[in-house]
Structure formats: C-alpha cells, structure tokens
C-alpha positions in Angstrom: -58.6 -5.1 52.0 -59.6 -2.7 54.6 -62.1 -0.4 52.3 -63.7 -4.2 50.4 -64.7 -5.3 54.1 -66.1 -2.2 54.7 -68.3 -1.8 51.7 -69.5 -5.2 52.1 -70.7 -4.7 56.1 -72.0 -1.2 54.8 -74.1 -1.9 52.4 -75.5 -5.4 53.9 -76.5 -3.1 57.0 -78.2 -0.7 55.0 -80.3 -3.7 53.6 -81.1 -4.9 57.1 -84.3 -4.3 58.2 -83.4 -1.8 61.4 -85.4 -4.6 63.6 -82.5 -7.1 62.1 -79.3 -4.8 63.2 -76.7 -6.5 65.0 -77.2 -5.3 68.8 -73.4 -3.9 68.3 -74.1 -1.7 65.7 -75.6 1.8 66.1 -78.3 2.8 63.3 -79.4 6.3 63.5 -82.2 6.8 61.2 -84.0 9.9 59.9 -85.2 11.6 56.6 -82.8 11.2 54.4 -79.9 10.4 56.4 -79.0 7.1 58.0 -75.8 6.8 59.8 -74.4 2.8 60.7 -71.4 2.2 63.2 -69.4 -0.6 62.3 -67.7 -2.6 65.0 -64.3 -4.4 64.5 -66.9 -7.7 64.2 -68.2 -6.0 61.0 -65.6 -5.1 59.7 -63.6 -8.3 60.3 -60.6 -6.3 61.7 -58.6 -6.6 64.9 -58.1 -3.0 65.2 -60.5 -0.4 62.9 -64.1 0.4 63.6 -66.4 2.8 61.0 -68.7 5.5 61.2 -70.8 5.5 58.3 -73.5 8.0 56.6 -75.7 7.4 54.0 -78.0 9.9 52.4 -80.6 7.5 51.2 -83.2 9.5 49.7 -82.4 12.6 48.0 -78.5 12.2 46.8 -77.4 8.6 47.8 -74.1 10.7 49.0 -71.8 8.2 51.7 -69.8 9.9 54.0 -67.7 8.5 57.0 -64.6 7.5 58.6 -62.5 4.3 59.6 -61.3 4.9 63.1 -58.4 3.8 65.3 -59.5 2.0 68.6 -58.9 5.7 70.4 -61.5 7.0 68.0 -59.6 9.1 66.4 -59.8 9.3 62.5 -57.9 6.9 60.2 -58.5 7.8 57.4 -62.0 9.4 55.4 -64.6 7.8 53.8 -66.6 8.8 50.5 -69.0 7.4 48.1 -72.3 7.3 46.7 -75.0 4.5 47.2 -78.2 4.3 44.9 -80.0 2.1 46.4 -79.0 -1.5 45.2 -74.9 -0.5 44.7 -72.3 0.9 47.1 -69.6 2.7 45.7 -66.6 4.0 48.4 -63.6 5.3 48.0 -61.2 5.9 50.7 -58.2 4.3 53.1 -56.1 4.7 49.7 -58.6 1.9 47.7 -61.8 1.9 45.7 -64.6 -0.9 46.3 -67.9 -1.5 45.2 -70.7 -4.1 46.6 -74.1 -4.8 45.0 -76.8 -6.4 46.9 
C-alpha cells in the first residue's frame, strides 16, 4: 500500500507546476534532474516520508528512498518515468500511476 501512495504523490508532483508545490514539499530542479520530498501528508502515512529523484530529460531513470521519521533509510526506491507514466518498484511492491 505503501509503494501505490507513493507513486501516486510522485508523479502528481512531477505534474505540478513548481509555482503549484505544496509549501511542505521540497522541489529541487535542474537539467535533467528534479528531486521531490514527500511529507507523511503526501504520502498519506502516519510514519514514512520519501525522497524522490527523477531524471526527466535524458533517461526518465527514478531513484529514491522511503524514510523512517529519524531519516534513516526504509527501504530503496527505483523506477522509470517517461513523461506521462510512473513506474516504481521498491518497499517489496511494484506500482504504476499514469497522469
């Protein structure tokens, strides 16, 4: 349930216009890599938050982590996005979300 809820956030925040980000959620944007923070909020958990990179230009390559509330690492993220689909695979699921 964990990895659906993620993809879902993900890839709605990598739609977003970066004026429209939620003021909780850290974008870091540069050529070709954006990275997105996902807050418990996002994720609609009481206890796991997500770092999240894309690469959205060259290889669509996704590469992150669900972390505990300490920060420490979870469990890894990986996946591909090409621009319209979001595929991840990670925290012992598979999930995809299409805008």
């Amino acid at each position: 349930m964990l990895i659906e809820g993620l993809a879902i956030a993900l890839a709605a925040k990598l739609a977003a216009a970066p004026a429209s980000f939620h003021p909780k959620a850290t974008t870091i944007e540069s050529s070709p890599v954006t990275c997105v923070a996902l807050t418990k909020h996002d994720l609609q958990s009481r206890r796991f938050h997500a770092f999240v990179c894309v690469d959205v230009v060259n290889t669509g390559d996704v590469t992150g982590a669900v972390l505990r509330p300490n920060g420490s690492i979870f469990c890894d993220l990986d996946g591909t996005y090409d621009g319209q689909c979001l595929n991840l695979t990670g925290c012992g699921g598979t999930s995809q979300s299409c805008l």
